[in-house]
PAVEXTOR-953946 format. One record per residue: residue in three letters; x, z, y of N, C-alpha, C in turn. Coordinates in steps of 0.001 Angstrom, whole numbers, plus 524288, in hexadecimal, padded with zeros to 5 digits. Each point is the difference from the previous one (the first is absolute). Layout:
# residues N
ALAXZYXZYXZY/...
END
This chain:
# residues 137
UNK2DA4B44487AE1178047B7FD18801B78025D802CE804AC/UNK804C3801937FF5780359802E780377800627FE31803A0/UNK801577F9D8800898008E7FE358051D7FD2C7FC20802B5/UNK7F969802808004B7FB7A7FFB7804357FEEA805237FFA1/UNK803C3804FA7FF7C7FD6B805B2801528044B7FD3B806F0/UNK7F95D8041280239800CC7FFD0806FD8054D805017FF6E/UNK8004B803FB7FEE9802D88038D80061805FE7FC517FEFF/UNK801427FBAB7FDCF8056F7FE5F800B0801457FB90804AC/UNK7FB547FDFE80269801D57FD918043E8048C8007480283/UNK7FFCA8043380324803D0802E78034A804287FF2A7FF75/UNK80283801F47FAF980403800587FD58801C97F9747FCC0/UNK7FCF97FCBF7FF59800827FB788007A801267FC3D80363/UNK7FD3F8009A804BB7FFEB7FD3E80442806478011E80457/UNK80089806677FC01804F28018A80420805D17FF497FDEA/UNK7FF6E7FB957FA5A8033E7FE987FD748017A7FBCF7FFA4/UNK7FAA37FBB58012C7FF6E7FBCE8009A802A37FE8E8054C/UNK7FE5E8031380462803197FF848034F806C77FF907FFFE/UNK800B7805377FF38805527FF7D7FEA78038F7FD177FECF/UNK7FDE87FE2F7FA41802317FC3A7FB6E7FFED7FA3F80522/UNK7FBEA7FE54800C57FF9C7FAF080333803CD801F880788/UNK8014E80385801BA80309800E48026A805887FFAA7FEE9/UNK8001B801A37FC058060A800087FE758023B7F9B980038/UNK7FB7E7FF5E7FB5A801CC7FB70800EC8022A7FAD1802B4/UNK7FAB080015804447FEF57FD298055A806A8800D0800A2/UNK8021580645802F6803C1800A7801798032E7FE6D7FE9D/UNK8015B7FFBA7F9D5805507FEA67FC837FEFA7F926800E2/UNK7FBC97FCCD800487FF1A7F9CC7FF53804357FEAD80685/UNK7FC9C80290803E5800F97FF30803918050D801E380424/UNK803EE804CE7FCD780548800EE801ED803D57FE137FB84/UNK7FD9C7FC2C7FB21804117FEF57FCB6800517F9BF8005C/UNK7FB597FED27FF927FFB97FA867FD2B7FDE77FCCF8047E/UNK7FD118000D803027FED07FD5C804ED805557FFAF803ED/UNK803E38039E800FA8027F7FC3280319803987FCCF7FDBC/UNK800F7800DA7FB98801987FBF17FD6A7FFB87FA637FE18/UNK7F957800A97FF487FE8F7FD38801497FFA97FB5080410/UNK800588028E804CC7FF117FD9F804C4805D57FEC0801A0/UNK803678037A7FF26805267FE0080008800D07FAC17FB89/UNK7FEA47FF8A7FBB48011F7FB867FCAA7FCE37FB06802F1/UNK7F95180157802837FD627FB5E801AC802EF7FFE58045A/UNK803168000E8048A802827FE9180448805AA7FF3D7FE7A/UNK801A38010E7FDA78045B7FD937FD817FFD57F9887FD52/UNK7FC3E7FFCD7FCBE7FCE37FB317FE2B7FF7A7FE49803AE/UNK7FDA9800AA803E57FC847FCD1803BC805277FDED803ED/UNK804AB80372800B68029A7FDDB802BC805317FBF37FD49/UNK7FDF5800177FA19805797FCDF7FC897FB0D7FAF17FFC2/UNK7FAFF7FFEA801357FF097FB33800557FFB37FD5A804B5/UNK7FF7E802EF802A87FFA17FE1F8074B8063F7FC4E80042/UNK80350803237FD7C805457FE247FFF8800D37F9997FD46/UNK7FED88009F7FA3D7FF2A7FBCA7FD9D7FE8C7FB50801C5/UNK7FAD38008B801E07FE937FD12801FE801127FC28803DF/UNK8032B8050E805AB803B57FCCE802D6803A87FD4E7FEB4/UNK802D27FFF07FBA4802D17FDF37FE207FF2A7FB9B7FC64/UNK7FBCB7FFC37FE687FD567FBFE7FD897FEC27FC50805B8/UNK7FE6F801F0804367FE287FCC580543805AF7FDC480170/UNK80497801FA7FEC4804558004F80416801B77F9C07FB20/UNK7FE4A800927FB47802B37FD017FD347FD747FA457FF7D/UNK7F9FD80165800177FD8A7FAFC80163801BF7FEA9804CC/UNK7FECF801AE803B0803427FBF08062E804237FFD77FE63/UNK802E08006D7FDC5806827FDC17FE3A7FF927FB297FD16/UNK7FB4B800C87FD2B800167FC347FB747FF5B7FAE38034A/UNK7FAB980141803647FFF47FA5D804248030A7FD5F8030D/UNK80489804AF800F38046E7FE588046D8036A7FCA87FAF1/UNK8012F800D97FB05801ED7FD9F7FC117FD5C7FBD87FF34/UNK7FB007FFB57FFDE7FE5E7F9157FF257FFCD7FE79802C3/UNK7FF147FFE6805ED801EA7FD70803B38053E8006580203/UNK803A5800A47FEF6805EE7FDE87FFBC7FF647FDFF7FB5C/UNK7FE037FFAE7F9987FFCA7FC0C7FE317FD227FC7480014/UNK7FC8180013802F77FD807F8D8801598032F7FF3D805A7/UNK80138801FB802DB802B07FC978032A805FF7FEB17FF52/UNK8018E802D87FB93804927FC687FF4C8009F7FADF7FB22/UNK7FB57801FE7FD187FE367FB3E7FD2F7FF4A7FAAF802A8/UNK7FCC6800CE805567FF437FC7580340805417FB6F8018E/UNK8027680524801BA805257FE8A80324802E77FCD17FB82/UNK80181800B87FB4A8012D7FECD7FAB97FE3B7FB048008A/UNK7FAA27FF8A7FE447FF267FA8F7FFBF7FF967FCB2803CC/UNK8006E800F9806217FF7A7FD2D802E0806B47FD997FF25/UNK803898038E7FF2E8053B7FE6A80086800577FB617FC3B/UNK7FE468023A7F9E0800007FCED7FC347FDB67F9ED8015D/UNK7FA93800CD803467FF447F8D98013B8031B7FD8C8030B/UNK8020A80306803F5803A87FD2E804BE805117FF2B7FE0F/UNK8020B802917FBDD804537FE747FD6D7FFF57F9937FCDD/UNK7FA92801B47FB907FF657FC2B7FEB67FFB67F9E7802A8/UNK7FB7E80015804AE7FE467FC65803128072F7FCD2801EE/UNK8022E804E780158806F27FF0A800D07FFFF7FBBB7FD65/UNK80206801BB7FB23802257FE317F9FB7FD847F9788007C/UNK7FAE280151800397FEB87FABB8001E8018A7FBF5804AC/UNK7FECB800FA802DA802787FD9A8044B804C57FD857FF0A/UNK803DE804537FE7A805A57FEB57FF578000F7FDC97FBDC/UNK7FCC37FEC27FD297FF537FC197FBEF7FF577FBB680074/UNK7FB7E7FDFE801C07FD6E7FC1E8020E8041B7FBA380378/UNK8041E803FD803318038A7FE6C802D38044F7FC1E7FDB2/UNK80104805777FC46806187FC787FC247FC5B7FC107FC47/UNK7FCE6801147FE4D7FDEC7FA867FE067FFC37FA1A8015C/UNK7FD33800B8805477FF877FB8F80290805687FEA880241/UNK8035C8024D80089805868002D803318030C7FDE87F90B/UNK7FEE1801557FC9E801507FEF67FA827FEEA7FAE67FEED/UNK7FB717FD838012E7FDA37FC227FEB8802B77FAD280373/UNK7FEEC801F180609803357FCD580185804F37FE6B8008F/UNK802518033B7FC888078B7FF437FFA17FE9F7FC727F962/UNK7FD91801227FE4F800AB7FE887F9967FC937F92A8032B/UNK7FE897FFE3801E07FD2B7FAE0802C2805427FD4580129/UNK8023A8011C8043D804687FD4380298804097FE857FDA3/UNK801A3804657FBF8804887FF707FCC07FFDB7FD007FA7D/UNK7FD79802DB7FD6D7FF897FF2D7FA2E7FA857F9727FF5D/UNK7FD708026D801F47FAAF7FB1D7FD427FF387FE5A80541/UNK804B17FD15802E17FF477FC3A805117FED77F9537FC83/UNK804EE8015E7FCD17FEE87FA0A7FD697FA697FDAE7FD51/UNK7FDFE805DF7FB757FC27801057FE967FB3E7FD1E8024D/UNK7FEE88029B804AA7FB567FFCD80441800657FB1B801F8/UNK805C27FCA080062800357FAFA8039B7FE877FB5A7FB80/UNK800D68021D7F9247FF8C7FAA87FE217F972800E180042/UNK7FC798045D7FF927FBC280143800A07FC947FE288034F/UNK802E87FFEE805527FC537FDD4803FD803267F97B7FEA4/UNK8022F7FCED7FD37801527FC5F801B47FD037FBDA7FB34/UNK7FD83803FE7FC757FC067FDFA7FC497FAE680036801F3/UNK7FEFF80646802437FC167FD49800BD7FD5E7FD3280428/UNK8057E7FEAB802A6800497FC01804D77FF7D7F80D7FD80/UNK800FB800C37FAA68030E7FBD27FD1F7F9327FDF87FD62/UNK7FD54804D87FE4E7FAC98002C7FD077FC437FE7880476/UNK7FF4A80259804887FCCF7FD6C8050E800C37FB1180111/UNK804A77FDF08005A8021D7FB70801687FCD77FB1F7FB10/UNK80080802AA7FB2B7FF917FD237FC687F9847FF8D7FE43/UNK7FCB380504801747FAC87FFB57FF2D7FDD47FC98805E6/UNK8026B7FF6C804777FD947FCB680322802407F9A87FF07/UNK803B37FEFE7FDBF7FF8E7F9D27FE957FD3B7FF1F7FB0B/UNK7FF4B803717FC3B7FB317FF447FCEF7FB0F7FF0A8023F/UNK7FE34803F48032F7FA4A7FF428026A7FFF37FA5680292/UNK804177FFF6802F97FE707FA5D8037E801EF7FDCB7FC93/UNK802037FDCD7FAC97FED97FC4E7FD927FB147FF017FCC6/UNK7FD18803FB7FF2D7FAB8801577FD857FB528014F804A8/UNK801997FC67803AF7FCCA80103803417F9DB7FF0B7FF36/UNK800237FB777FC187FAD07FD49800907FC908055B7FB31/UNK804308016A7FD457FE3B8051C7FDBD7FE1280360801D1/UNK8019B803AE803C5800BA803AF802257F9FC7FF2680628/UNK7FDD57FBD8800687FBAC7FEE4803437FD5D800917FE0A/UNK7FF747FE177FA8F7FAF6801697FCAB7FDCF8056A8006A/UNK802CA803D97FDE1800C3804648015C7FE75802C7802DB/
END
């Protein structure tokens, strides 16, 4: 076998060299800084990203808080409007009630109280004529 004769070492070892020199050289003036130029390039399109992903989340929070505090503001308006409404309701009602009282169902209300002024009158001369009734009792 030719190649475990000692006489080709030399001439092996001084090829082997070579071949793995060249190479080294060609890996390392072709493809390594390129390399290293592509990984710091990368490294700085994510450094970037990222800030911008940071810059967009704190935005996002400054966005939900202007929307919960104007939600707030929203509905606080919305009850105090309402609470209004009612009020001013409540108002003309009773202010309603008592004009439709005075005007319209005055007569209404007077033959009303004058029955059941007429029905008291009339259930107490019943009783005291049923008096001897009404002791039992």
């Amino acid at each position: 076998m030719p190649q475990l004769d000692t006489s080709f070492y030399i001439t092996q070892l001084f090829w082997l060299t070579v071949f793995f020199s060249l190479t080294y050289w060609y890996i390392a003036s072709q493809y390594l800084p390129s390399m290293v130029y592509m990984y710091k390039f990368n490294k700085k399109k994510l450094a970037k990203i990222n800030n911008e992903v940071n810059e967009i989340k704190s935005g996002k929070s400054n966005v939900d808080q202007v929307y919960v505090n104007t939600s707030i503001s929203y509905i606080i308006e919305v009850i105090e409007s309402l609470n209004d409404s009612n009020l001013k309701t409540t108002e003309w009602y009773n202010k309603s009630l008592t004009d439709l009282n005075k005007t319209s169902l005055n007569s209404v209300n007077q033959k009303y109280l004058d029955t059941v002024v007429g029905l008291d009158y009339m259930y107490s001369q019943w009783k005291s004529d049923n008096k001897s009734y009404w002791s039992n009792v």
